[in-house]
C-alpha positions in Angstrom: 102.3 -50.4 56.4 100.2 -52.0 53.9 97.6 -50.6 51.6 95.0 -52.8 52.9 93.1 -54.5 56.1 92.6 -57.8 56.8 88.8 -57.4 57.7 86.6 -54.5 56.5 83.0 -53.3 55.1 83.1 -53.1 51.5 81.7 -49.1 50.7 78.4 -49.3 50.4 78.6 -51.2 54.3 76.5 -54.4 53.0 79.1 -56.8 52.8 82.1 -57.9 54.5 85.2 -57.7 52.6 88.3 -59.8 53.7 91.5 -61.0 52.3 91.1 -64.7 51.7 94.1 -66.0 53.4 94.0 -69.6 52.6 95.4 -68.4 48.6 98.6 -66.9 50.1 101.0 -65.7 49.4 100.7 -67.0 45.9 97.4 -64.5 45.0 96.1 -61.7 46.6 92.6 -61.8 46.9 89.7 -60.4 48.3 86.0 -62.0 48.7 82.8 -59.8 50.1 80.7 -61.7 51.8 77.0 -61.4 53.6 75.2 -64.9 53.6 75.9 -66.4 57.4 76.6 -69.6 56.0 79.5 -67.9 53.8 80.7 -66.0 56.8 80.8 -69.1 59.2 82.7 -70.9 56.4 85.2 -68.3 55.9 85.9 -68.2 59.3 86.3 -72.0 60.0 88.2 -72.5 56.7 90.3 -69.4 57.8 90.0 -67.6 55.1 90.4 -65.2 58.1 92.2 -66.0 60.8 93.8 -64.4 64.1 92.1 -63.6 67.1 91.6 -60.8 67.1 90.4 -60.1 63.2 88.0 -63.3 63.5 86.3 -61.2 66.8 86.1 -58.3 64.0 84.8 -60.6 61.1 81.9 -62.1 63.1 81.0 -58.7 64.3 80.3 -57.2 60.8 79.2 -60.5 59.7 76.2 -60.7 62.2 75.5 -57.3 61.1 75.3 -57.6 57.1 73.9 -61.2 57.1 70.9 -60.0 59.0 71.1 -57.0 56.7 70.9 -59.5 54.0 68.2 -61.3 55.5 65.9 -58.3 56.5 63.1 -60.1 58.4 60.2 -57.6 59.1 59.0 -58.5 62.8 60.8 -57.7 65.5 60.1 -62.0 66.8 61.4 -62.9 63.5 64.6 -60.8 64.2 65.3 -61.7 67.3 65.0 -65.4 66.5 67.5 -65.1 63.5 69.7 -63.0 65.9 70.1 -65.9 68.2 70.7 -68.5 65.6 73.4 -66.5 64.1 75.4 -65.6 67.2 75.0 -69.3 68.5 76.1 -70.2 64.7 79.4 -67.8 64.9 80.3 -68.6 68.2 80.5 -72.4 67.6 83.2 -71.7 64.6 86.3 -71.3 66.3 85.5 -72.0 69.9 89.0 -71.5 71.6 89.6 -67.5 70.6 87.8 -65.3 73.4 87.9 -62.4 70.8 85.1 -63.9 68.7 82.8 -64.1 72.2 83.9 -61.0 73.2 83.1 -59.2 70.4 79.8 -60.8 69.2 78.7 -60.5 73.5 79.4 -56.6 72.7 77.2 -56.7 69.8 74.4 -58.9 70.9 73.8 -56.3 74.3 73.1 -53.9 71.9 71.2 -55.5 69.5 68.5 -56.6 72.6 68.5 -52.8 73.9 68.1 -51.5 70.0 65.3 -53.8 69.2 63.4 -52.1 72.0 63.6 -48.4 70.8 63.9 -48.7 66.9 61.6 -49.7 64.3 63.2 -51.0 61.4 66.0 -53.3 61.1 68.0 -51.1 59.2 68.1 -48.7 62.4 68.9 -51.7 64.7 71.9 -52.9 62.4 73.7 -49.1 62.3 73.6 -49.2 65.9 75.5 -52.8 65.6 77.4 -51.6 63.0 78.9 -48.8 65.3 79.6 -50.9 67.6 81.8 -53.3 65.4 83.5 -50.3 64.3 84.3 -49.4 67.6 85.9 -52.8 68.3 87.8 -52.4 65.0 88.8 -48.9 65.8 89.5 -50.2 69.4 92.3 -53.2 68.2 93.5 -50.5 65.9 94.8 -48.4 68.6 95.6 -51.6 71.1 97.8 -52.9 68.7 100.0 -50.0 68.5 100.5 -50.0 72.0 101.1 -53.9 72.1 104.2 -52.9 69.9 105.7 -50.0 71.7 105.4 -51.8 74.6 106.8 -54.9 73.2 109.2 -52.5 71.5 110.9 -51.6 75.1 111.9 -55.3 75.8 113.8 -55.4 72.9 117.2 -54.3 71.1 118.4 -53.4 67.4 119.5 -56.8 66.0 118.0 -58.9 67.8 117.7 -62.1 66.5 114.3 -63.4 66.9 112.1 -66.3 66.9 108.3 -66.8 66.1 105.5 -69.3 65.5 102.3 -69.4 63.6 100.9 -65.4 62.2 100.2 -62.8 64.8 100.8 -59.8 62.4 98.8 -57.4 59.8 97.3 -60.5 58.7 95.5 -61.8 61.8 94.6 -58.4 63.1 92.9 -55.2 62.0 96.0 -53.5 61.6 99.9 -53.9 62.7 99.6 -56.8 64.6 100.5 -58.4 68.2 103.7 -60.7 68.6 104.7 -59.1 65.0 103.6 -55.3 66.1 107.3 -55.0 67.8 109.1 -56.3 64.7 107.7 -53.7 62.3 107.8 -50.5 65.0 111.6 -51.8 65.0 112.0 -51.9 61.7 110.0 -48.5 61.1 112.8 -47.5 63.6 115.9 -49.2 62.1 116.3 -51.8 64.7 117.0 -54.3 62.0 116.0 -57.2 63.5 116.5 -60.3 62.2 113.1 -62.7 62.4 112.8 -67.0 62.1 109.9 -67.8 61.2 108.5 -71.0 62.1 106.3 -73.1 59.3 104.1 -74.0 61.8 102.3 -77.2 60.8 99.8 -78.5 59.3 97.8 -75.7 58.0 101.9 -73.5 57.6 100.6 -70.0 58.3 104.5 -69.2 59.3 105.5 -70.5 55.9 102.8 -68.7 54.3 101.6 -65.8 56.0 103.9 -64.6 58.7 107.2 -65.0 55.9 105.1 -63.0 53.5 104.1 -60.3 55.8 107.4 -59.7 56.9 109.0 -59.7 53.1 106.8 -57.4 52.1 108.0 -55.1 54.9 111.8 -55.5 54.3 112.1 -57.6 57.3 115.3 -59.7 57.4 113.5 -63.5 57.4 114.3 -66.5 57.9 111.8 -69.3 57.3 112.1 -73.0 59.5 110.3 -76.4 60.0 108.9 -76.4 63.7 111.5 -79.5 64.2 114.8 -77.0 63.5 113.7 -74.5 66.5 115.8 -76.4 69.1 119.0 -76.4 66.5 118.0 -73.0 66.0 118.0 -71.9 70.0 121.3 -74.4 71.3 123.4 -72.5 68.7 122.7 -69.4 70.2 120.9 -67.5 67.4 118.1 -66.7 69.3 117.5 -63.7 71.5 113.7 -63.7 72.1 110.7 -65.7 71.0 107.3 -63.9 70.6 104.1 -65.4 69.9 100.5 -64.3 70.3 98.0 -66.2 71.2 93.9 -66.8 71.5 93.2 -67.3 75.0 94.6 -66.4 78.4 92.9 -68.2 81.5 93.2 -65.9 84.8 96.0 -68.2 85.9 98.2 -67.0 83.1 98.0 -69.7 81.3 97.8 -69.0 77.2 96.4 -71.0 74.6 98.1 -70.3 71.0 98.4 -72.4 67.8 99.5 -75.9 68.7 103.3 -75.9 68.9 103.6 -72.7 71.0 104.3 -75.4 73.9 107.2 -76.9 72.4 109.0 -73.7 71.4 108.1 -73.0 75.1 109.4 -75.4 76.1 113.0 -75.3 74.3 113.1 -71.6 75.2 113.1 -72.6 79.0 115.9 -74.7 79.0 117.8 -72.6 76.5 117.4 -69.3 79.0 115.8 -67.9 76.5 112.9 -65.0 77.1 109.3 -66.4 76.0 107.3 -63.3 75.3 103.2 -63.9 74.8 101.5 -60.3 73.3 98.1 -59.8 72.8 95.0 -57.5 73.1 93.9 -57.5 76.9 90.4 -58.7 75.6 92.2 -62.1 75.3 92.2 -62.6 79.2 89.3 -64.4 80.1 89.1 -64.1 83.9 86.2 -67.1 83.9 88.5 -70.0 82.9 90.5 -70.3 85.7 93.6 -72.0 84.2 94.8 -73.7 80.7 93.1 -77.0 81.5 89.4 -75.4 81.3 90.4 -74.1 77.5 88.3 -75.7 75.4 90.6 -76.7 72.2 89.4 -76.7 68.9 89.9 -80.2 67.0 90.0 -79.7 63.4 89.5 -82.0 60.0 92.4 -85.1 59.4 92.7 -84.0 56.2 94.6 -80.9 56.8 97.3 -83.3 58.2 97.6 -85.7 55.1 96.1 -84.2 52.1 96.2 -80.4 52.1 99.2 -79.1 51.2 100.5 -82.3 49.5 100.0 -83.3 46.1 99.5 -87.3 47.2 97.9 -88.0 50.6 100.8 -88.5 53.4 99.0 -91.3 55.3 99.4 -95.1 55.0 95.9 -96.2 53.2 95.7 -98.7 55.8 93.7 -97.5 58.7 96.1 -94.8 60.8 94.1 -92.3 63.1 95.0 -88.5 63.0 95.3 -86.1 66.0 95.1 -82.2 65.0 94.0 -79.9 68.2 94.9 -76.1 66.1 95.8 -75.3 70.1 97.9 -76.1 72.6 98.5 -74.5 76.4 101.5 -73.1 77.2 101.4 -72.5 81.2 102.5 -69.5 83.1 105.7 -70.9 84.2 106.9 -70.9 81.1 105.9 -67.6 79.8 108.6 -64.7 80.8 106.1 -62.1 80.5 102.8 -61.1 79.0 102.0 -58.0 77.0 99.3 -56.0 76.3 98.5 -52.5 75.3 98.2 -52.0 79.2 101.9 -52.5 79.6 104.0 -55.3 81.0 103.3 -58.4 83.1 106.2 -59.8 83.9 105.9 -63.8 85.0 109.4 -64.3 86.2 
């Protein structure tokens, strides 16, 4: 679908190579990385972004930084092991990807470091791992779409918020996956895409992703989705999302709720898709999802040319997550199939 991934090793495997998604869609470009304090900033800054692809990032960045680094004692490794998975866990604390995948890569680190004698041996059997996990979302995300896929029709109109494609994934994508197997298929769907404020990744991720595919979009301020859903236009919302408690409950970039919301009173189907890593069966509902508060200024300054605050003193509220709960959610979908919620 495209010619490129999201999050990979550059060739000779030292650094990570990802597409700096904070320049879209006006430049195309890629940055390789393997200093820690580079990776944690690319992943808070979101120069990559999406569950799923931030689980992949952190798990090739542990293993190149420490590449980087080389310490020669096995104490010394350890030690810098620990600070940098305690250091990449704290960047985006709501996605269970990122714990998920850097858990996976941490067991084998502590059983390596007991059999192999040099670093380098220790980080290729990290590095297999991460590909695995790469290699494993790969092939999850393809069934997320034929299985999101079989809910829908050709020419469907419908509606999404924030990126869950290509973009925020190793390949394909989650609540976007369906769209392009449909239009692969000539379902000829047509897609509104929500801007999703502040930090706009419908505006300039998810209505760039789907141009470049040929997919018929349409791009919205998060105020125009309840217009958009009383007039009818709408014939299914899908959205990914970062967290799912055991209750059902989902956590997904903050205005998932409201479009939630409206879809429920419009009769309208609400469909959540993700990889089944996403369920975290130890937080028992949405209110034990730790949400990630982020800086003011991506409110007031970011994407405007003069700050949009009153210089007087006016607080600023940006959580990048809200909870949708399960009531409102007609189904979740995974590549295990279909759980229908009502």
């Amino acid at each position: 679908m495209f010619n490129f991934d999201s999050v990979e090793l550059s060739k000779d495997r030292k650094k990570l190579k990802i597409l700096d998604q904070t320049l879209l869609p006006w430049q195309e470009s890629f940055v390789y990385l393997s200093d820690i304090d580079e990776i944690i900033d690319a992943i808070v800054r979101l120069k990559v972004r999406g569950a799923p692809a931030i689980g992949i990032a952190a798990a090739y960045g542990i293993c190149v930084s420490i590449l980087e680094r080389y310490p020669v004692g096995k104490k010394e490794l350890s030690s810098v092991f620990e600070d940098y998975y305690k250091r990449l866990l704290e960047s985006r604390p709501t996605a269970v990807n990122l714990k998920t995948a850097l858990d996976r890569i941490r067991d084998t680190f502590n059983l390596s470091i007991n059999f192999r004698s040099s670093t380098e041996e220790i980080v290729d059997d990290m590095m297999e791992v991460a590909d695995s996990i790469k290699e494993e979302d790969i092939k999850m995300c393809l069934a997320i779409a034929e299985n999101g896929l079989s809910l829908l029709k050709p020419g469907m109109s419908i509606l999404t918020h924030c990126n869950a494609g290509h973009l925020a994934v190793s390949r394909y994508g989650t609540a976007l996956g369906p769209i392009y197997l449909g239009q692969e298929r000539g379902y000829n769907f047509k897609v509104y895409a929500d801007e999703t404020r502040p930090l706009l990744q419908g505006a300039r991720l998810t209505a760039y992703e789907l141009s470049c595919f040929g997919v018929d979009t349409t791009l919205q301020c998060d105020n125009m989705a309840a217009s958009l859903m009383s007039s009818g236009k709408i014939d299914a919302v899908l959205v990914g999302c970062d967290r799912i408690a055991a209750n059902g409950d989902v956590a997904n970039k903050i205005g998932t709720l409201g479009v939630a919301i409206i879809a429920k009173h419009y009769g309208i189907p609400f469909y959540v898709l993700g990889p089944s890593t996403t369920y975290d069966p130890l937080t028992a509902s949405g209110k034990d999802i730790q949400i990630e508060q982020r800086e003011a200024d991506e409110v007031t300054h970011m994407w405007y040319e003069k700050p949009m605050k009153y210089k007087g003193e006016v607080k600023i509220y940006n959580p990048a997550f809200d909870v949708t709960p399960s009531s409102l959610i007609t189904a979740i979908i995974t590549e295990k199939g279909i759980n229908k919620l009502k």
